[in-house]
Every structure is written in structure tokens, then in C-alpha cells.
C-alpha positions in Angstrom: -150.4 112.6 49.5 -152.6 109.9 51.8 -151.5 110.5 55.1 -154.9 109.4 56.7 -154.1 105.5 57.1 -151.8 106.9 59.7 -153.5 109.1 61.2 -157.1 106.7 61.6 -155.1 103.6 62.6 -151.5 104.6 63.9 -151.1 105.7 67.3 -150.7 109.2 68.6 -147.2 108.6 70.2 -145.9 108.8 66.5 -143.5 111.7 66.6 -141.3 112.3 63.7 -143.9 112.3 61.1 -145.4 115.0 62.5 -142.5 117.7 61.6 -141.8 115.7 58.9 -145.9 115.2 57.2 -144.6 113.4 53.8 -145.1 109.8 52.7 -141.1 109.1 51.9 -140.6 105.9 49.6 -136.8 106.4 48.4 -133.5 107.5 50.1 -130.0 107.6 48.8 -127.1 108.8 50.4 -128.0 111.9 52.1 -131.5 112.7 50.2 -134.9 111.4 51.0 -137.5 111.6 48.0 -141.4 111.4 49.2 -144.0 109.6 47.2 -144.6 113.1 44.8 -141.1 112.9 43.8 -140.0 115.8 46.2 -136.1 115.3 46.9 -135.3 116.7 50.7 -131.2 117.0 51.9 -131.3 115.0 55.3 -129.6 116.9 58.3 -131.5 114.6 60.5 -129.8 111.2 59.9 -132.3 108.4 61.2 -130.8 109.9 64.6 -127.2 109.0 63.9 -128.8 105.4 62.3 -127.5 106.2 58.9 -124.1 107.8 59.3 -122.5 106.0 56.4 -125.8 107.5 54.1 -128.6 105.9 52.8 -128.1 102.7 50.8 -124.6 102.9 50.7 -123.7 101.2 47.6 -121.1 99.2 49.0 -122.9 97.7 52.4 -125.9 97.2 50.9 -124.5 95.3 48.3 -123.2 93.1 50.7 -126.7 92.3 52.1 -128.5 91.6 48.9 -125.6 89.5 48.1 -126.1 87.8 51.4 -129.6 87.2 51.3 -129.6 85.8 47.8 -127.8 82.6 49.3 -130.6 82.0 51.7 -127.9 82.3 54.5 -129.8 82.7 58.0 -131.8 85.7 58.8 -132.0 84.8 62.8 -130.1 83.2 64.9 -130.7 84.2 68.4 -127.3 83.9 69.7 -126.3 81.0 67.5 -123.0 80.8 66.1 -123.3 82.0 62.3 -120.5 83.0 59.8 -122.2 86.7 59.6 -121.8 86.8 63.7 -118.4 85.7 63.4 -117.4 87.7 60.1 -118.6 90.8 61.9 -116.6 90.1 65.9 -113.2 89.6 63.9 -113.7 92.9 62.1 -114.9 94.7 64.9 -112.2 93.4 66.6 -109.1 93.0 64.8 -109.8 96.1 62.9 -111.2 99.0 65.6 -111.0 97.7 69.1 -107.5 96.3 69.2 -105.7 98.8 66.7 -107.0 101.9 69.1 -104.9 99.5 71.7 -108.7 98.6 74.2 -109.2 95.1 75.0 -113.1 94.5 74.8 -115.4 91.3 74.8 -118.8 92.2 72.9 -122.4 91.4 74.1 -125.3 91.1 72.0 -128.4 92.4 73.4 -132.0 93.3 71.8 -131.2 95.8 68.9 -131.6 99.1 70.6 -129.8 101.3 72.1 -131.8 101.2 75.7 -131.2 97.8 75.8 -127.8 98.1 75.4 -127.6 100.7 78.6 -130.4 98.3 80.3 -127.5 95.8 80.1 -124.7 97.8 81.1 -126.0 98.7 84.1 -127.5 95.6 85.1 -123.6 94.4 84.7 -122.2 97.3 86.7 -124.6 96.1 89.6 -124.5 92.9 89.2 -120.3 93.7 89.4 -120.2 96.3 92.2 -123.0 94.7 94.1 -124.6 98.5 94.9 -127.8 99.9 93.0 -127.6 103.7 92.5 -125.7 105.1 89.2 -124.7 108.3 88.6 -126.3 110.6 85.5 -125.2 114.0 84.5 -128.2 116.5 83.9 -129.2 117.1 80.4 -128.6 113.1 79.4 -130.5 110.7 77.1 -130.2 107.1 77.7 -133.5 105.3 76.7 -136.8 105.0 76.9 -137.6 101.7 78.9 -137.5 102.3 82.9 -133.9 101.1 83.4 -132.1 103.5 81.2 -135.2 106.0 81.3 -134.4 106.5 85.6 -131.0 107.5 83.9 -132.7 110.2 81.6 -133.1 113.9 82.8 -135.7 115.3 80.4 -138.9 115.2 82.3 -141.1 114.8 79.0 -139.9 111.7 79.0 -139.5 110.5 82.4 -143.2 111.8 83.2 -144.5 108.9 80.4 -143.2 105.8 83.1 -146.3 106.0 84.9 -144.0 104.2 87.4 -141.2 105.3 89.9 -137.6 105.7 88.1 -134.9 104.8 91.3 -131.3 104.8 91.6 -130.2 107.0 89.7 -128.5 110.5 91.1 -128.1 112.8 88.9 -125.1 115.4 88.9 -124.9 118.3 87.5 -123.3 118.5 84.1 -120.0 120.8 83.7 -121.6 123.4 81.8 -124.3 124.1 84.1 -122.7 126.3 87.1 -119.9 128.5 86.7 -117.5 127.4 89.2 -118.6 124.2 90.1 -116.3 121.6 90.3 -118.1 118.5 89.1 -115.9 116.1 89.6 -115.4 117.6 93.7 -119.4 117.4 93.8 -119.1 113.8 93.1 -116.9 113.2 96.0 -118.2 114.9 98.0 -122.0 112.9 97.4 -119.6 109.2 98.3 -117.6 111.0 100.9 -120.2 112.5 102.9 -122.2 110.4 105.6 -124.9 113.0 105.1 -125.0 113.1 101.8 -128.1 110.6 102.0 -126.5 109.6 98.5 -125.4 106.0 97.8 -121.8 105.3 96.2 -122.8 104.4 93.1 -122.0 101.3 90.7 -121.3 102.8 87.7 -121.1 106.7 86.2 -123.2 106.6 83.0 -122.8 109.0 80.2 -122.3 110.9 76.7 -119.4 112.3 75.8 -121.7 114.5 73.9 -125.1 115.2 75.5 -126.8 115.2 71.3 -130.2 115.1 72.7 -129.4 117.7 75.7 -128.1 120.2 73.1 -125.0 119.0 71.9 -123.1 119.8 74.9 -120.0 118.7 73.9 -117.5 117.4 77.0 -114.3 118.6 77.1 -111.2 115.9 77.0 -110.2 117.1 80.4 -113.4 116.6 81.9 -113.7 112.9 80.8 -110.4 112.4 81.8 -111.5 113.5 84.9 -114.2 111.3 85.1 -112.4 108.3 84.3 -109.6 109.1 87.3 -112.4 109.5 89.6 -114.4 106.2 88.9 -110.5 104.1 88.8 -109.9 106.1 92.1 -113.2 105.0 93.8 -113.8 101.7 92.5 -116.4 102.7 90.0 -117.4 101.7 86.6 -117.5 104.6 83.9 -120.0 103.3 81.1 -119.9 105.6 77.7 -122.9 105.8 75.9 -121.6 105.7 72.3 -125.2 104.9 70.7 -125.2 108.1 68.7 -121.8 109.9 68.9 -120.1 106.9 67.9 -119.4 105.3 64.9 -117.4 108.2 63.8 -120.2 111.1 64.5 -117.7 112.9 66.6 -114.7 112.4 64.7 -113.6 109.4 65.2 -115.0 105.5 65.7 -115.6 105.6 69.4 -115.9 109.3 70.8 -113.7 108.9 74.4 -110.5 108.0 71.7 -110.1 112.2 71.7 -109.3 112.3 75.7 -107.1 109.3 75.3 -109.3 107.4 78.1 -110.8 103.6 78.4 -114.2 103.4 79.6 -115.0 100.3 81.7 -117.8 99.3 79.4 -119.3 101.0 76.2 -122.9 100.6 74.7 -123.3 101.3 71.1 -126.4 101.0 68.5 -127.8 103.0 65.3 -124.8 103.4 63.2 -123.1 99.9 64.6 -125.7 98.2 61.7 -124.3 99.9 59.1 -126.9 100.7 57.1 -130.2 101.4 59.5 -130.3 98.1 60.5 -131.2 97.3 64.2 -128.2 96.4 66.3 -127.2 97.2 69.8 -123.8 95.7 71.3 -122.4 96.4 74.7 -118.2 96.1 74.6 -117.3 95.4 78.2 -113.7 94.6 80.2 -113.1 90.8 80.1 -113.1 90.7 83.9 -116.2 92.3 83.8 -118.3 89.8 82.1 -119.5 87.3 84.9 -123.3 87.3 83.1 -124.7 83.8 83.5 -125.7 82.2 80.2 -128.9 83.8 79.3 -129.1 86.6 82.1 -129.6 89.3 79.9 -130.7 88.1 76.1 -133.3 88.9 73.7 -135.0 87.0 70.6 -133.5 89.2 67.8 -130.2 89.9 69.3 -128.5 87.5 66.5 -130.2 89.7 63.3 -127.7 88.2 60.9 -128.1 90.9 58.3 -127.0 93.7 60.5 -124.1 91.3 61.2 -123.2 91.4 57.6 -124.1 95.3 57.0 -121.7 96.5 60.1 -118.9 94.5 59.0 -119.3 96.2 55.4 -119.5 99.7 56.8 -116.5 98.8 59.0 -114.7 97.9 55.8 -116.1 101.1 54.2 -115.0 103.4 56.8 -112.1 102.3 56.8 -111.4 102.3 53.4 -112.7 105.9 53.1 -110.9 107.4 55.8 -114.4 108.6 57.2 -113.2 109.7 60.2 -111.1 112.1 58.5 -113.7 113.3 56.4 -115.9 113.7 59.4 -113.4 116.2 60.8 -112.9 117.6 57.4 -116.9 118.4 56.6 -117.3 119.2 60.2 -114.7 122.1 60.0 -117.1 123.4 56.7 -119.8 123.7 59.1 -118.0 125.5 61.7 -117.2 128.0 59.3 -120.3 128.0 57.4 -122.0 128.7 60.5 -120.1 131.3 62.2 -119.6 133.4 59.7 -123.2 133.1 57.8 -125.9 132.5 60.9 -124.5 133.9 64.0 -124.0 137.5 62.9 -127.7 137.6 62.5 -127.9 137.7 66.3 -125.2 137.8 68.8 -127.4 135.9 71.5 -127.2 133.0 69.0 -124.4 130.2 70.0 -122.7 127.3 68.5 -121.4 124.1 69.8 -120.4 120.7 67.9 -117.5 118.0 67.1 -117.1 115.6 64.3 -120.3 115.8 62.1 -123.0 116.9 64.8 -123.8 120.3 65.7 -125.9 122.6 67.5 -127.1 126.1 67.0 -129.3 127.4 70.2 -131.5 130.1 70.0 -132.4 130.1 73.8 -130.8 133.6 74.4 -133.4 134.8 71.5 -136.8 133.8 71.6 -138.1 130.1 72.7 -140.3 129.5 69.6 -137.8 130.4 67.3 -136.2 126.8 66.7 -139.6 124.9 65.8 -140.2 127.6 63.6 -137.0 127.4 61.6 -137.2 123.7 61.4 -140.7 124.3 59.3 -139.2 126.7 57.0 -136.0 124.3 56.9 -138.7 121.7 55.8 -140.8 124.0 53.2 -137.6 124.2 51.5 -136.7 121.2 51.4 -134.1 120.0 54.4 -134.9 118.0 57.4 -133.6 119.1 60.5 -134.6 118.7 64.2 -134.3 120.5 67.6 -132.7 119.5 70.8 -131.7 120.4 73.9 -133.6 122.6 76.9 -137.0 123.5 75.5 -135.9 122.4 72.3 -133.9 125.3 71.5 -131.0 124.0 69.7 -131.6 122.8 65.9 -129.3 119.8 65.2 -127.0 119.6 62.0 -126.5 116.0 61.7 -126.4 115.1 58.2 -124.9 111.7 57.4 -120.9 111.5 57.2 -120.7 110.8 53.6 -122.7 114.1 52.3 -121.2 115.5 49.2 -119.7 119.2 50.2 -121.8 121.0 47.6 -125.0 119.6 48.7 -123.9 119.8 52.6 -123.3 123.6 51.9 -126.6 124.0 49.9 -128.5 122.7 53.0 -126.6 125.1 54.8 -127.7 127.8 52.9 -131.6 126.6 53.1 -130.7 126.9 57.1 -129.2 130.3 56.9 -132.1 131.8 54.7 -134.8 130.3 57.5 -132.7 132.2 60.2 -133.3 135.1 58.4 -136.7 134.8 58.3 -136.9 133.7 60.9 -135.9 136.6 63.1 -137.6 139.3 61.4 
């Protein structure tokens, strides 16, 4: 397998490929297949990109069907049938059903552009600077949503200074603390030498900080104390929503209504780039052209998220996401955490995390290689990347969800001898 043309001409910040060393040419539903023919179970999931599985018969035939017309690829922010097509469905069949009232905003077709926006509105609305981040958060890569990030990998490749942003604690952090009291406390204080912030930015589920899943009180919690103090809660859906945690939008649980939400990967249906922000209508005072990008109007992600809204509706995927995430649960506690009682689980919907922190701090990378030797892709998160992710796409067969399972629960085994 030719790996070198990568390796000679590609730069070194590639990351992925380097757990994952295979030249892939095919994917289908939740297998990948490399150029030898290998087939490999995906718990990995384009990072939540593919949640409806890998050429999904029915969205991608609504793409080739589109591009055969020679309908328009881009658009900017044109008006275009697929644009239109895909703001009535989002609407008419998710938003307004679940009883929200949002307007939607295009931006550039990632996530961190999505929270670049967001908090540029919450500024721009508030007329303050600072935002407040819980510890153990992902939000992005480019400097606006990166100040926002905790992991200090990341941060440390700015090269540049990352500013307002405080970042709080996150509830499962310090037994006793009351978060939401801290919070207060930081706006209440004179002394504090902390700003009142514009907006509170976060995850429901921290996936990238360990699957640290929030509890519905907590974001009810947070949601009282940003109505209470005039601040903007922003929910950073990009890879918990779209049914990863059980249902479309992953707040719906706590029965709360985030000022503005950001989503992205899943949102285009079927890997294709899109990023939207869905924001309160008396929020959106942008000037035409504030915020924009050149391929915020990609038509054919237009056309695929309308026809995985369609499809996830007509499969009851949420329900299913519940259903397979249950199977995991089980699978998990009764097959890998006997093998160690220092092993935990955490997890919702279709994403969860097994942490091996309390064992040994190699042991993760380790069982991701012997995951990968037999065949299933997985990856770690979390604090020293302790926790290895189970994120397989929402529409995995049961059989072959429980056979990567298995694969899983034979490289524990090995690997703690």
C-alpha cells in the first residue's frame, strides 16, 4: 500500500492517518474498505460527519439526482431552490415541531466558523468581550473559537494570544463545587478582576473532553442563570447534534432553549461541509455581509441535509439511537469493565466513552492499535487521551455494532495483561 506520496509531499500536521496508516477508497454504511480490499467497522464516524452512515442510499441518491440536472453547485448566499428546499425542512419539520423559534445563518462550512460567528453575534449583541468556557471544552481551531478551547495541545499551536475567554470549571471537576454559584460569584464580585461575560459557550457533551456528559439539571441551570443575568447561552451542537445524543438537537433532553445554537458535520447529511448557526430572531442585527464566507451557499450539502432530514425522520433515528445506545451500555458494562474496576463508563445517545485513566495512561493508544489490527477504527479522547470513543454511525446494523464490540473487548484483554 503507497503511502509515501503523503508522506514526501503532505504536511506533517496530518493527524488521523497516522492511527489509521491505510489508503481507504470505499465506504458504505458503517464499513470502510482500503485499497487491498480490507473491510474495517467504523466506530470513529468522520467525527460525528457521517451519523446517517456512509453513502446512505437514500441522501446520496438525492445528490447524484441533483447534480445530473446541472443545478448550481455554488451560490454564495444566493437564493437557490436547494437553499430554500433545505430552510423549509429544517424548519417546518425540526425547529418548529420541538416548539423553538430560530432564524438560520449560513457561515463558511465548519464548525469553528459557526462558533466564530456566534460569538461575534453575542458581542456584537451584549456590547461586552469576554465569554465564558467550561474546562475540558472543544470549540475550534481558528483563534476565536480556539480562545474558547481548554486543551493546551491545541491552544499552544496559536502562536498568538487567545483573550476573552474565562474559563469555569466544569461540574464534574470538584466535588462540591457549585458551578453555577462560581459563576456568580466571578459577575458579582468587584474583585473578581473577571468581566461579565456576553455569552456562556458550551457542549452539552464535552465528546472531545471525554464524553462528559451534562446532566439535565445542570443545563437547566445554566440556562436560568444566563436569562437571570442578561446573558446569552450558545450550545455547541456541531457533534452531539443531529441525533448523536438521542435526539436532533442535544438540550431537547433538559427541556431548555438556548439563545443561539451552532451546528456542522452531521447538518450535511452525508459528509458534506456545512456549518449553520440557528439564532433568536431578535438576535440577528448582523449587517449584510458582516460575517460571510465564499462557500457558505454549497448547494449540494443543501440538498443532502434536507434528505437526511427526510431520512431521519422517516426512520425514527432518534429512537434507534437510544435503542443501539442502550446495547452499548450493556455490552460494555457487563463485557469490559469487570476486567478492571478502575475502568469507567460514561455516554448518551450513540457516543460513548470508556476511560482508562484510573489504570495506566498508555493503555488507550494501545487498545486503539489492536482495535485497528483487527479491523475497527476507534479513537481516544479526553485528559491525556484516556478515553477511547464508541462513535459508530447511527444507522450500524446491531450484529455488526456488537461484533466491533467484541473486537473492543478482546483488545482490553490484551491489553491489560
Amino acid at each position: 500500500m503507497k503511502t509515501n506520496t503523503f508522506e514526501q509531499y503532505e504536511s506533517k500536521v496530518r493527524s488521523y492517518c497516522r492511527h489509521f496508516p491505510k489508503v481507504f477508497t470505499e465506504a458504505k454504511g458503517a464499513v470502510m474498505t482500503d485499497e487491498d480490499g480490507v473491510k474495517y467497522i467504523d466506530f470513529f464516524c468522520g467525527a460525528g460527519a457521517v451519523n446517517y452512515g456512509h453513502n446512505n442510499d437514500y441522501i446520496k441518491s438525492k445528490v447524484i439526482d441533483y447534480i445530473s440536472t446541472d443545478g448550481i453547485i455554488h451560490a454564495l448566499d444566493m437564493y437557490t431552490v436547494p437553499k430554500r428546499e433545505f430552510i423549509d425542512t429544517l424548519e417546518t419539520k425540526i425547529i418548529e415541531p420541538r416548539g423553538y423559534k430560530y432564524k438560520i445563518q449560513f457561515t463558511g462550512p465548519t464548525g469553528t466558523n459557526g462558533i466564530e460567528a456566534a460569538i461575534k453575534l453575542a458581542r456584537k449583541n451584549k456590547r461586552r468581550r469576554n465569554i465564558f468556557a467550561f474546562m475540558g471544552c472543544f470549540h475550534g481551531m481558528t483563534l476565536g473559537s480556539l480562545s474558547l478551547t481548554s486543551e493546551m495541545y491545541a491552544r499552544n499551536g496559536a502562536g498568538a494570544s487567545l483573550n476573552d475567554c474565562t474559563h469555569i470549571p466544569a461540574p464534574y471537576m470538584f466535588e462540591g463545587l457549585d458551578v453555577i454559584e462560581y459563576m456568580q460569584t466571578l459577575i458579582d464580585d468587584d474583585h473578581s478582576a473577571v468581566e461579565k461575560p456576553a455569552a456562556v459557550v458550551m457542549e452539552t457533551v464535552q465528546a472531545e473532553g471525554g464524553i462528559r456528559v451534562f446532566s439535565d439539571d445542570f443545563l437547566k441551570a445554566v440556562r436560568e442563570f444566563c436569562t437571570k443575568n442578561d446573558i446569552l447561552m450558545i450550545v455547541d451542537d456541531v457533534q452531539v447534534g443531529c441525533c448523536r445524543a438521542g435526539h436532533f438537537f442535544s438540550f431537547e433532553r433538559a427541556g431548555i432553549e438556548p439563545d443561539i445554537v451552532v451546528m456542522s458535520k452531521s447538518i450535511g447529511g452525508i459528509g458534506m461541509p456545512l456549518a449553520i448557526v440557528l439564532l433568536k430572531e431578535e438576535l440577528d442585527n448582523w449587517k449584510p455581509g458582516e460575517h460571510n464566507g465564499t462557500f457558505r451557499g454549497n448547494q449540494l450539502s443543501f440538498v443532502a441535509g434536507k434528505a437526511a432530514i427526510d431520512y431521519l425522520l422517516e426512520n425514527d433515528v432518534e429512537a434507534e439511537t437510544r435503542r443501539k445506545g442502550q446495547l452499548v451500555k450493556e455490552f460494555v458494562e457487563k463485557n469490559i469493565l469487570p476486567l478492571d474496576s478502575r475502568i469507567k463508563l460514561r455516554g448518551i445517545g450513540l457516543i460513548w466513552g470508556i476511560d482508562f485513566a484510573g489504570v495506566r495512561g498508555d493503555l488507550s493508544e494501545k487498545i486503539i492499535e489492536k482495535c485497528f489490527e483487527k479491523n475497527l477504527i476507534c479513537e481516544c479522547a479526553g485528559r491525556q487521551g484516556s478515553v477511547i470513543k464508541i462513535m459508530p454511525p447511527l444507522v450500524i446494523e446491531d450484529e455488526l455494532l456488537i461484533k466491533g464490540l467484541n473486537i473492543l473487548a478482546d483488545a482490553v484483554k490484551k491489553s491489560l495483561k
